[in-house]
OpenMM code with the backbone's topology and positions (N, CA, C; nanometers):
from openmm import Vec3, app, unit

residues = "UNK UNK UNK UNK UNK UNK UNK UNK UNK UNK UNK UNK UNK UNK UNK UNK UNK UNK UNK UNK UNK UNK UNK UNK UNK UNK UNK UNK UNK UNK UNK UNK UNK UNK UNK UNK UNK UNK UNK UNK UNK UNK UNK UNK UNK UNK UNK UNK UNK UNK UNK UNK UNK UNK UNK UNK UNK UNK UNK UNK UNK UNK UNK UNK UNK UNK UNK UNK UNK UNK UNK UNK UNK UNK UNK UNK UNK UNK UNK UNK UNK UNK UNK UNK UNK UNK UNK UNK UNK UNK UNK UNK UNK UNK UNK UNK UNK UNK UNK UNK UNK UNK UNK UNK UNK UNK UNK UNK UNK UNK UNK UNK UNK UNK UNK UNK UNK UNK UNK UNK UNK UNK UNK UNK UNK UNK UNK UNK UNK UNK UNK UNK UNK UNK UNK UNK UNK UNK UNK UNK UNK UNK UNK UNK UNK UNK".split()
positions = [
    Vec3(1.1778, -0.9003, 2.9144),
    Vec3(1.0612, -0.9705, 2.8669),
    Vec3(1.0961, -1.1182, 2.8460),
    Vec3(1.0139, -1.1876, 2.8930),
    Vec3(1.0295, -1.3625, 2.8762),
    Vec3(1.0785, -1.4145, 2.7478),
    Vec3(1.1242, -1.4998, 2.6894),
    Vec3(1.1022, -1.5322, 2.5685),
    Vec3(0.9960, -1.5724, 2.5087),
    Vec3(0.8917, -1.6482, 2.5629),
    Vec3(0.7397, -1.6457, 2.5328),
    Vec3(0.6951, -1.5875, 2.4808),
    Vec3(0.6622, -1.4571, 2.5896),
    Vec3(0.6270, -1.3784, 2.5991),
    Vec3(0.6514, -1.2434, 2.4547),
    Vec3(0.8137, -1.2545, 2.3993),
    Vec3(0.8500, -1.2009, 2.2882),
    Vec3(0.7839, -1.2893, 2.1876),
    Vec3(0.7760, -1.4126, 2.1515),
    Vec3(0.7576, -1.5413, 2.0620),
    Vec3(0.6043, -1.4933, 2.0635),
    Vec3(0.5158, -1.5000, 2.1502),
    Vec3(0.4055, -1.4386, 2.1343),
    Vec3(0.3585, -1.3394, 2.0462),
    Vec3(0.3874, -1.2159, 2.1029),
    Vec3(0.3909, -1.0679, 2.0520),
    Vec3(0.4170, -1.1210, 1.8943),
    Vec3(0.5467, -1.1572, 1.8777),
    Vec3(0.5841, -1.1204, 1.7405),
    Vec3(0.5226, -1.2684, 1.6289),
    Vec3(0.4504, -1.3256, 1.6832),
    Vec3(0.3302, -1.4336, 1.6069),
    Vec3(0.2235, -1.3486, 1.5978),
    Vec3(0.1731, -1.2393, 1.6626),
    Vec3(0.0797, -1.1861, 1.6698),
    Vec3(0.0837, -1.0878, 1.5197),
    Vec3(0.1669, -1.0506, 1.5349),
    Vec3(0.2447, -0.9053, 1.4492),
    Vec3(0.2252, -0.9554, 1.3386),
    Vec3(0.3073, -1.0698, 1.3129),
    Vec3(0.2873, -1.1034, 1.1865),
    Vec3(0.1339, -1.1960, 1.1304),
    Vec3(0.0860, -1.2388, 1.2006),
    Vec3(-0.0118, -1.2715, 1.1657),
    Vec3(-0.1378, -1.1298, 1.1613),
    Vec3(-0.1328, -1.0123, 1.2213),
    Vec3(-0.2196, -0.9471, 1.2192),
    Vec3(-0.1648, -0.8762, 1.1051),
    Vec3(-0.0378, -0.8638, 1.0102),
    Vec3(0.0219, -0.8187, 0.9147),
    Vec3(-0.0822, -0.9397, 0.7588),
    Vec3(-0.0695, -1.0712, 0.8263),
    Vec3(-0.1326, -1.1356, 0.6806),
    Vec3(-0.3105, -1.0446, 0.6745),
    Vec3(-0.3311, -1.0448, 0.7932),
    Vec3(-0.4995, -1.0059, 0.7902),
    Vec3(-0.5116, -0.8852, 0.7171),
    Vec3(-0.3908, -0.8373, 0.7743),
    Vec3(-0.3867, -0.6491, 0.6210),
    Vec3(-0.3415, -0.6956, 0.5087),
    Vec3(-0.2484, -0.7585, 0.4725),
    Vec3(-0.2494, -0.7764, 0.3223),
    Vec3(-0.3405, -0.8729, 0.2345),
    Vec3(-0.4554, -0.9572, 0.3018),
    Vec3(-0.5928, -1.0473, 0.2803),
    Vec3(-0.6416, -0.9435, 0.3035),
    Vec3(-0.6567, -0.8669, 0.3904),
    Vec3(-0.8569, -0.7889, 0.3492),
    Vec3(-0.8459, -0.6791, 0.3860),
    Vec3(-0.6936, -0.5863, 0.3202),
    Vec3(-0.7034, -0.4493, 0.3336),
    Vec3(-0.7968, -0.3799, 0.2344),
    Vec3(-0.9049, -0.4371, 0.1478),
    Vec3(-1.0260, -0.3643, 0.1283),
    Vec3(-1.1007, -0.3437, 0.2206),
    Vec3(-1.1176, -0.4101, 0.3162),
    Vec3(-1.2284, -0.4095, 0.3827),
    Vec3(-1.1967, -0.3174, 0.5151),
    Vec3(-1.3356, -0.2532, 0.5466),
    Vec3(-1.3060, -0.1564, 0.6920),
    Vec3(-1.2543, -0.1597, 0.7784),
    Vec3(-1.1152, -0.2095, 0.8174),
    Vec3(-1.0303, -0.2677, 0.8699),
    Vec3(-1.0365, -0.1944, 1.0541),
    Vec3(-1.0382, -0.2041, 1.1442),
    Vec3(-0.9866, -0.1287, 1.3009),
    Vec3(-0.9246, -0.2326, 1.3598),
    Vec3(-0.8582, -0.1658, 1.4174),
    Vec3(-0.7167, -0.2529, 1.5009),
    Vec3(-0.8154, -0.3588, 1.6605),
    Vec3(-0.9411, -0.2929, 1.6586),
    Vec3(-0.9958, -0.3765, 1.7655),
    Vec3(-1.0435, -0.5115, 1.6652),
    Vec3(-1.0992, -0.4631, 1.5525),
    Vec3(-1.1611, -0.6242, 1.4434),
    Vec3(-1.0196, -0.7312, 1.4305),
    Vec3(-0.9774, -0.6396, 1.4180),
    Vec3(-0.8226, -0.7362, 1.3742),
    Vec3(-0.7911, -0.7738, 1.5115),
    Vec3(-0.7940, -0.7579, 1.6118),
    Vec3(-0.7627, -0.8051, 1.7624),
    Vec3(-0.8473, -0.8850, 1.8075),
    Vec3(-0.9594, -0.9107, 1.8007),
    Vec3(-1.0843, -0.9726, 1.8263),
    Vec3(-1.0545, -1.0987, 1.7288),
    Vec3(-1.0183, -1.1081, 1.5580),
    Vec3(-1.0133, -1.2092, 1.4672),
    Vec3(-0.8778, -1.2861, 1.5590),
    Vec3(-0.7803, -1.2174, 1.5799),
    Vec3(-0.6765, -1.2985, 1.6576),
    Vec3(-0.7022, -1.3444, 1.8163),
    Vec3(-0.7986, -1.2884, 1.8458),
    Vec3(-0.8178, -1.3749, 1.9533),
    Vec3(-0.7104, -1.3288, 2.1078),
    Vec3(-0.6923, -1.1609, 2.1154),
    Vec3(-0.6196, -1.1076, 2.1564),
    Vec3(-0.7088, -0.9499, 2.1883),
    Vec3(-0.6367, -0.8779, 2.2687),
    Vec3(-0.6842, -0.7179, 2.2881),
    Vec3(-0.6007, -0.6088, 2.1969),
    Vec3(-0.6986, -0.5332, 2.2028),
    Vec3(-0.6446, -0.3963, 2.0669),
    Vec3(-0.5419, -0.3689, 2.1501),
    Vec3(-0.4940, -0.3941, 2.2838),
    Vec3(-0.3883, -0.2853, 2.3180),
    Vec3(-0.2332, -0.4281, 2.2808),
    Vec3(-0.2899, -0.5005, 2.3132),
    Vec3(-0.1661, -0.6553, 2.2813),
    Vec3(-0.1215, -0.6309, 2.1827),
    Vec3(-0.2431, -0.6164, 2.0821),
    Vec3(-0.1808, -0.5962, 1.8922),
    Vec3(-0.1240, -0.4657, 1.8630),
    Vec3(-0.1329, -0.3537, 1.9458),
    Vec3(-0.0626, -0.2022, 1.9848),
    Vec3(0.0529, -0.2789, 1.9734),
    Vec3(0.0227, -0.2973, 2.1348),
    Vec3(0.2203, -0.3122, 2.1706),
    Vec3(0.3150, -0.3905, 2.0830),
    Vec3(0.2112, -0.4586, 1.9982),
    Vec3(0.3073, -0.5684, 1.9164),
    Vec3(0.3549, -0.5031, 1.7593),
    Vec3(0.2588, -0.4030, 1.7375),
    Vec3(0.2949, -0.3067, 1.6179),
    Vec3(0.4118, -0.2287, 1.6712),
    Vec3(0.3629, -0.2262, 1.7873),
    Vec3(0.4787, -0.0604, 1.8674),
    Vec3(0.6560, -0.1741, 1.9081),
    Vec3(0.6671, -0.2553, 1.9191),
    Vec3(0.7406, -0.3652, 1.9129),
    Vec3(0.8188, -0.4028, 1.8010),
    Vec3(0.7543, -0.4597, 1.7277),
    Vec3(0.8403, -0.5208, 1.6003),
    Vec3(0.7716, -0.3859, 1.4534),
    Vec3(0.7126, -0.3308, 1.4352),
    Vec3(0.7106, -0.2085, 1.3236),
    Vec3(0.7776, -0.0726, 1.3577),
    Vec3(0.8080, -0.0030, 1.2621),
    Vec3(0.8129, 0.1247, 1.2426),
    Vec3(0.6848, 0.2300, 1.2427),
    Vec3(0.6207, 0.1254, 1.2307),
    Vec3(0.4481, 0.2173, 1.1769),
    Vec3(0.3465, 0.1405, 1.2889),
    Vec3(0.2435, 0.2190, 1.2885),
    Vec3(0.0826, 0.1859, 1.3619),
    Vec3(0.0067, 0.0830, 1.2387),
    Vec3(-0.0557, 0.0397, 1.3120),
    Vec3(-0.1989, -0.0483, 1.2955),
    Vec3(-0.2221, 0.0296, 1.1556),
    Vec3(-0.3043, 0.1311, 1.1672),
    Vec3(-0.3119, 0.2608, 1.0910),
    Vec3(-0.2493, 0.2855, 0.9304),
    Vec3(-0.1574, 0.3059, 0.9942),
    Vec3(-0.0226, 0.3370, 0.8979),
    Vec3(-0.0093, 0.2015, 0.8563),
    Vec3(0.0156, 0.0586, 0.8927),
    Vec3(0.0707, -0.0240, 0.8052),
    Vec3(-0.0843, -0.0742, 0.6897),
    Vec3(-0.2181, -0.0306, 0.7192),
    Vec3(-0.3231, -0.0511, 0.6553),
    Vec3(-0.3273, 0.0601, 0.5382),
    Vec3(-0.2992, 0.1529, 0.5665),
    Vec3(-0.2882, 0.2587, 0.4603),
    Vec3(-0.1977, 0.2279, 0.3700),
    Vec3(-0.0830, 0.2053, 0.4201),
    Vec3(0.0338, 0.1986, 0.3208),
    Vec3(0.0372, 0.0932, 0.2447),
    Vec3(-0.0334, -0.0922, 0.2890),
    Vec3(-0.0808, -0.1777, 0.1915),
    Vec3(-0.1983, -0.1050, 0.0798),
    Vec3(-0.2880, -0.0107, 0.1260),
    Vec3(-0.4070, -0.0257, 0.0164),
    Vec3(-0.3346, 0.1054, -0.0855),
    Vec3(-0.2427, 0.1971, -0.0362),
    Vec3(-0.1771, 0.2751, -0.1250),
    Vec3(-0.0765, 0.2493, -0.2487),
    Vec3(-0.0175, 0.1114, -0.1661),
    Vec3(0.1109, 0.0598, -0.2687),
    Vec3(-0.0017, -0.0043, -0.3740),
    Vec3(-0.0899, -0.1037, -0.3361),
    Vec3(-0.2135, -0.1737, -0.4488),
    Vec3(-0.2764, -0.0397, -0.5003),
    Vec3(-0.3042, 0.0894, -0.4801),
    Vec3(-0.3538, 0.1697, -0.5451),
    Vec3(-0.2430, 0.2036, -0.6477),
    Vec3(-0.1689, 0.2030, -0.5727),
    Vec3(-0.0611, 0.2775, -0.6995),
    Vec3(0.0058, 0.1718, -0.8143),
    Vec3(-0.0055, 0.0677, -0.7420),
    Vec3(0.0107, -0.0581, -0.8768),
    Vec3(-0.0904, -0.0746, -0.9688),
    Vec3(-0.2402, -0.0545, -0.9292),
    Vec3(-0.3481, -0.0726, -1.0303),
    Vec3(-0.3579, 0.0709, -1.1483),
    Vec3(-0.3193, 0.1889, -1.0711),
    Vec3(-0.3302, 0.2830, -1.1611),
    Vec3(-0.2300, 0.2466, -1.2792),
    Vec3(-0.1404, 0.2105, -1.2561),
    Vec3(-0.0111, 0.1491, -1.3701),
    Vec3(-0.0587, 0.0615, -1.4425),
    Vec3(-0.0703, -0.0304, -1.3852),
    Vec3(-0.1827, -0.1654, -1.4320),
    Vec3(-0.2693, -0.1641, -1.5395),
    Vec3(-0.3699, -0.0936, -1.4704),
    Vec3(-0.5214, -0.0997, -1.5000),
    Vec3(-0.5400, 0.0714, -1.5311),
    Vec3(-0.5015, 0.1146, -1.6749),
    Vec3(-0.5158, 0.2591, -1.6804),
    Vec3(-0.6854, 0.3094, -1.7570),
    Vec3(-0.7170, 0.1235, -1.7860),
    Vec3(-0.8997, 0.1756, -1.7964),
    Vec3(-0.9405, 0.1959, -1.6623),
    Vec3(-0.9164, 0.1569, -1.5490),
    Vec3(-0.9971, 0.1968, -1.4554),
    Vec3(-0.9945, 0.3410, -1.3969),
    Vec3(-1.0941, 0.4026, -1.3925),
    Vec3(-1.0742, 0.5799, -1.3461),
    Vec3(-1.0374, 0.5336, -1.1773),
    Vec3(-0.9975, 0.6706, -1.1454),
    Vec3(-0.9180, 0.6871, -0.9898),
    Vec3(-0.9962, 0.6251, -0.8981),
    Vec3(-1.1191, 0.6892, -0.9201),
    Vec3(-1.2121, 0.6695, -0.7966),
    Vec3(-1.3035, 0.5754, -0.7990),
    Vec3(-1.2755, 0.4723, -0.8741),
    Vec3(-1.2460, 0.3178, -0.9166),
    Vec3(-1.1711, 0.2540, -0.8410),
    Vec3(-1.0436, 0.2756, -0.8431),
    Vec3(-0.9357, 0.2397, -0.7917),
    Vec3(-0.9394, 0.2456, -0.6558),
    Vec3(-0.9749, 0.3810, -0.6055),
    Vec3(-0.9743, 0.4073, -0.4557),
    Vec3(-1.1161, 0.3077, -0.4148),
    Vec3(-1.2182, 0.2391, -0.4467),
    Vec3(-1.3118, 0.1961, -0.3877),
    Vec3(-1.2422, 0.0490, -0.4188),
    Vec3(-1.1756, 0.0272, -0.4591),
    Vec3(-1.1149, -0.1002, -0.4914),
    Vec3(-1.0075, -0.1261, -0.3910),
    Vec3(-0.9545, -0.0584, -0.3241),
    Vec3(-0.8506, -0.0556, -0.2495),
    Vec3(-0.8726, -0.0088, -0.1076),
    Vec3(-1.0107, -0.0002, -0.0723),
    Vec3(-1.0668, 0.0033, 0.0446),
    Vec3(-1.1156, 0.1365, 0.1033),
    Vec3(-1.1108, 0.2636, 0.0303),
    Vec3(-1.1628, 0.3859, 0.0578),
    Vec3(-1.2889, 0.3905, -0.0682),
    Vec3(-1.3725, 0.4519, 0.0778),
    Vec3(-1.5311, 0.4932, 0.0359),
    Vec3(-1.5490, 0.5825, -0.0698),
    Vec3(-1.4406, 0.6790, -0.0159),
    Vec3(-1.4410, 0.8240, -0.1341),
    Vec3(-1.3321, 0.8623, -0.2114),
    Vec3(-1.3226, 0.8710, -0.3468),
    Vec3(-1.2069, 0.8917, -0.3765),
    Vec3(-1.1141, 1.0110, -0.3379),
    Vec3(-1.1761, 1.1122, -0.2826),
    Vec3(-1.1052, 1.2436, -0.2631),
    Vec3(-0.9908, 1.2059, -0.1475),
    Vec3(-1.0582, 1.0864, -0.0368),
    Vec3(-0.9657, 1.0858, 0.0693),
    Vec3(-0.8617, 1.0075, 0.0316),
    Vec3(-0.8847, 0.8984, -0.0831),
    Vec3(-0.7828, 0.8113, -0.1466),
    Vec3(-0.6788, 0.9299, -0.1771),
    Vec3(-0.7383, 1.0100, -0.3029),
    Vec3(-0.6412, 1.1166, -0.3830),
    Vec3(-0.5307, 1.2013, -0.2824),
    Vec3(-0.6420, 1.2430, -0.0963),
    Vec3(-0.5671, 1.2794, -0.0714),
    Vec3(-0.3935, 1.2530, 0.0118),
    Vec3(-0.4599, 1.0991, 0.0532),
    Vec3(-0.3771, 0.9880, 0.0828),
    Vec3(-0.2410, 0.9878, -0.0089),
    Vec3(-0.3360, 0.9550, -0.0888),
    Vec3(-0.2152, 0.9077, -0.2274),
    Vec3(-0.1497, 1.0153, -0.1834),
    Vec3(-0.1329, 1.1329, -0.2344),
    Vec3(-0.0497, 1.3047, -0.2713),
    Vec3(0.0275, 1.2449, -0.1757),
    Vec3(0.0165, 1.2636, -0.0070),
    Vec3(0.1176, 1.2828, 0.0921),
    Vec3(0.1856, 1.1548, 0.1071),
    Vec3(0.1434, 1.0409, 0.0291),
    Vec3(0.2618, 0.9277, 0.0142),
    Vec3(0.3634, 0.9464, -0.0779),
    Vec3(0.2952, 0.9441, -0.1983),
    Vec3(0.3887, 0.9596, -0.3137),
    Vec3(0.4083, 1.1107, -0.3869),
    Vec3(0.3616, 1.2273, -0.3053),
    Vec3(0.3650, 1.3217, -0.3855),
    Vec3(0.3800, 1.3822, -0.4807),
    Vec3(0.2756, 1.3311, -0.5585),
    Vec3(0.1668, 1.3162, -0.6749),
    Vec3(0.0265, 1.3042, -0.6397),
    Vec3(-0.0588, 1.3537, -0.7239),
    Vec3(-0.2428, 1.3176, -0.7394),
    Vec3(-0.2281, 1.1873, -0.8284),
    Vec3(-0.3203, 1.1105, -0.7834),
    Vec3(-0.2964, 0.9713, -0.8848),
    Vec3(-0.3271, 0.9748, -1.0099),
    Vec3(-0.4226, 1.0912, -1.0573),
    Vec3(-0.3913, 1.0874, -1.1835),
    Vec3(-0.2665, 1.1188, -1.2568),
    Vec3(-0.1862, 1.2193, -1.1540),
    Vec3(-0.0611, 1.2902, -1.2411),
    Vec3(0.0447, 1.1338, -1.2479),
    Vec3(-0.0108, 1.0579, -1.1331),
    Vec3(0.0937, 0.9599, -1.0712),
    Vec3(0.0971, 0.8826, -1.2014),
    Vec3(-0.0414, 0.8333, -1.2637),
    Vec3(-0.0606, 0.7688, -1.3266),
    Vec3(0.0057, 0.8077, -1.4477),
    Vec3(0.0026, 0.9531, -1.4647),
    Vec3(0.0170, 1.0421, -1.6417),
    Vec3(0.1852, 0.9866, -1.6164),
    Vec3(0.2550, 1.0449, -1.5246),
    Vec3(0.4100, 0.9684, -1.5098),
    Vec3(0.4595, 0.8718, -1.5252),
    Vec3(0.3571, 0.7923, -1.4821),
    Vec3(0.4252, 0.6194, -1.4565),
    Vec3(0.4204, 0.6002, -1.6976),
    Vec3(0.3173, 0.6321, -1.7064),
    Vec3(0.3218, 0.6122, -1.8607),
    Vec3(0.4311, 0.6365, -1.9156),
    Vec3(0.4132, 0.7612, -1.8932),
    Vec3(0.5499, 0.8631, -1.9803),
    Vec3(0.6908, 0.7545, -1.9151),
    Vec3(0.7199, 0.7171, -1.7873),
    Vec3(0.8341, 0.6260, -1.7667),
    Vec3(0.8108, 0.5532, -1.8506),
    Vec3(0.6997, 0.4862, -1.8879),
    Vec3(0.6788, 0.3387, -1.9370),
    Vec3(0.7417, 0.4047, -2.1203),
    Vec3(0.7072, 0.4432, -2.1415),
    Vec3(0.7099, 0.5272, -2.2588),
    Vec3(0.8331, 0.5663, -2.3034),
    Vec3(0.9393, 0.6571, -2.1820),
    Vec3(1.0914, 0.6134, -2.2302),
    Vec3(1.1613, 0.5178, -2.2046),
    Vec3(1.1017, 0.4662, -2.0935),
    Vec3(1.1569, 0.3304, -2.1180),
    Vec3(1.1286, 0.1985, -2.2163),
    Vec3(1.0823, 0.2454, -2.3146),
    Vec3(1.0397, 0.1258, -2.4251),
    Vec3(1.1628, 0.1818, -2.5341),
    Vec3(1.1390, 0.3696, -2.5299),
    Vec3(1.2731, 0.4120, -2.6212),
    Vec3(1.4191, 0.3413, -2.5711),
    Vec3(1.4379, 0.3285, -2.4512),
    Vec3(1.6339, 0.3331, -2.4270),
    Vec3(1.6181, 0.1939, -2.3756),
    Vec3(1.5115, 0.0939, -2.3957),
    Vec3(1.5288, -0.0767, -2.3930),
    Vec3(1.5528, -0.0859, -2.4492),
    Vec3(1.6057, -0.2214, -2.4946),
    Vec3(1.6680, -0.3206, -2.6125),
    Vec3(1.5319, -0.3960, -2.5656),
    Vec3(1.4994, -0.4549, -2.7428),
    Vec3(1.3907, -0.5496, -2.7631),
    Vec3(1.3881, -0.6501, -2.6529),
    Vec3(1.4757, -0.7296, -2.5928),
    Vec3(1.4325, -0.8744, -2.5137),
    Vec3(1.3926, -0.8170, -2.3843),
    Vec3(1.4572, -0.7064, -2.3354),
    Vec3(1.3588, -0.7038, -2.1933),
    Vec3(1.2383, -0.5342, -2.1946),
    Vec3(1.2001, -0.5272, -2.3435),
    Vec3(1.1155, -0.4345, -2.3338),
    Vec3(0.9904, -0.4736, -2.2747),
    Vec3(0.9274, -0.5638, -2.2289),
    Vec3(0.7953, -0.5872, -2.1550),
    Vec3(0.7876, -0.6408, -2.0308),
    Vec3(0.9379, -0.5540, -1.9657),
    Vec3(0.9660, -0.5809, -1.8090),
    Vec3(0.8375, -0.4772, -1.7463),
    Vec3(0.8308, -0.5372, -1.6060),
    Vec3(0.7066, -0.4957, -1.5180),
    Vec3(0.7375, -0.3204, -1.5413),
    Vec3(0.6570, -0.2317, -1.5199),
    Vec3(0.7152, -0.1250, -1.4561),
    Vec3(0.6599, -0.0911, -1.2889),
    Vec3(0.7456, -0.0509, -1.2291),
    Vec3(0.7422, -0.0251, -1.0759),
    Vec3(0.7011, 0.1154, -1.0178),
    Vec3(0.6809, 0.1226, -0.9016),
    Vec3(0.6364, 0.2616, -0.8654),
    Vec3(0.7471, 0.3630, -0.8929),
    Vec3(0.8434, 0.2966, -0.8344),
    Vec3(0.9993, 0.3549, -0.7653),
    Vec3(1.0233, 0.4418, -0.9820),
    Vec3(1.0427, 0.3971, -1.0622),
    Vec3(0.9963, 0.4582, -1.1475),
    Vec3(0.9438, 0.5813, -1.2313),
    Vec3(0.8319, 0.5268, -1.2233),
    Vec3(0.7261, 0.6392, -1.2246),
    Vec3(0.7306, 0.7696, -1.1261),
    Vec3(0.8175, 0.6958, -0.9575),
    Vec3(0.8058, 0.8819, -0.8860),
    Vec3(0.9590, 0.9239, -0.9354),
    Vec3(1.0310, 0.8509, -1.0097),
    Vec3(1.1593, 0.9123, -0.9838),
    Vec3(1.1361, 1.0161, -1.1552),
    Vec3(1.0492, 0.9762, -1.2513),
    Vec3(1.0450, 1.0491, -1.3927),
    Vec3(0.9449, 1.1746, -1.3377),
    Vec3(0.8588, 1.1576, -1.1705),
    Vec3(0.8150, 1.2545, -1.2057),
    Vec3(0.8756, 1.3819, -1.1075),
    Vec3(0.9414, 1.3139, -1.0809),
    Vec3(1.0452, 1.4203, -0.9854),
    Vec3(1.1546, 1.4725, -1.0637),
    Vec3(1.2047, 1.4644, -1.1935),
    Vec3(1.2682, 1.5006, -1.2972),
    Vec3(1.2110, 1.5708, -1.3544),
    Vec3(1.0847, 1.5932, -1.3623),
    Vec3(0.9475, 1.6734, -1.4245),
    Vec3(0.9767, 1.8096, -1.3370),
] * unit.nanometer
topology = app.Topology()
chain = topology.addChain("A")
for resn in residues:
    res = topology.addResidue(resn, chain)
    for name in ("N", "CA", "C"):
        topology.addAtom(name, app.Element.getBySymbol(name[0]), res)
């Protein structure tokens, strides 16, 4: 492959990567996102199939899942299916069922965990860094100890 031709592709990639993390609420298809770049759905294929591990697909899911699973931590007034319309799914059931086969957990249990981490981890901190962030990585590892 030319060097261009690579220099191309992988400007593409990453720029069709900012368009998912800007407006992975919104109804996202790999032809809208190909059309906004000014390119064909199969160009922005080959350029996912190129420089990712994951599809078009897969890298849109997995941005609005990681923001789902940060707001449930976050934001524990907001109910689930709140969250899931906030993060770009219509219905929460398909969010919930999303969520499970990422992080295997239901986001509420995800959510009941991430607390309870937050919760021993306020016991076995020392005062100066007790109001560090808490993270996903976290929350699945207290509930896999569960």
């Amino acid at each position: 492959m030319r060097p261009e031709t690579l220099a191309a592709r992988r400007r593409l990639f990453l720029l069709a990567r900012v368009v998912v993390v800007r407006h992975y609420r919104r109804d996202l298809t790999l032809a809208q996102v190909a059309q906004a770049l000014a390119c064909s759905p199969r160009q922005l294929q080959r350029a996912y199939e190129q420089f990712s591990q994951t599809t078009f697909r897969e890298d849109l899911q997995a941005r609005r899942l990681a923001v789902g699973a940060q707001l449930l931590i976050e934001q524990r007034a907001i109910p689930v299916v709140d969250v899931a319309r906030l993060v770009g799914y219509s219905q929460g059931p398909h969010f919930a069922r999303a969520f499970r086969r990422r992080y295997g957990l239901s986001p509420a249990r995800f959510r009941q965990a991430a607390l309870q981490a937050r919760a021993g981890a306020r016991k076995q901190t020392p005062p100066a860094t007790k109001h560090a962030r808490l993270t996903v990585a976290p929350a699945l590892q207290a509930s896999e100890r569960s």
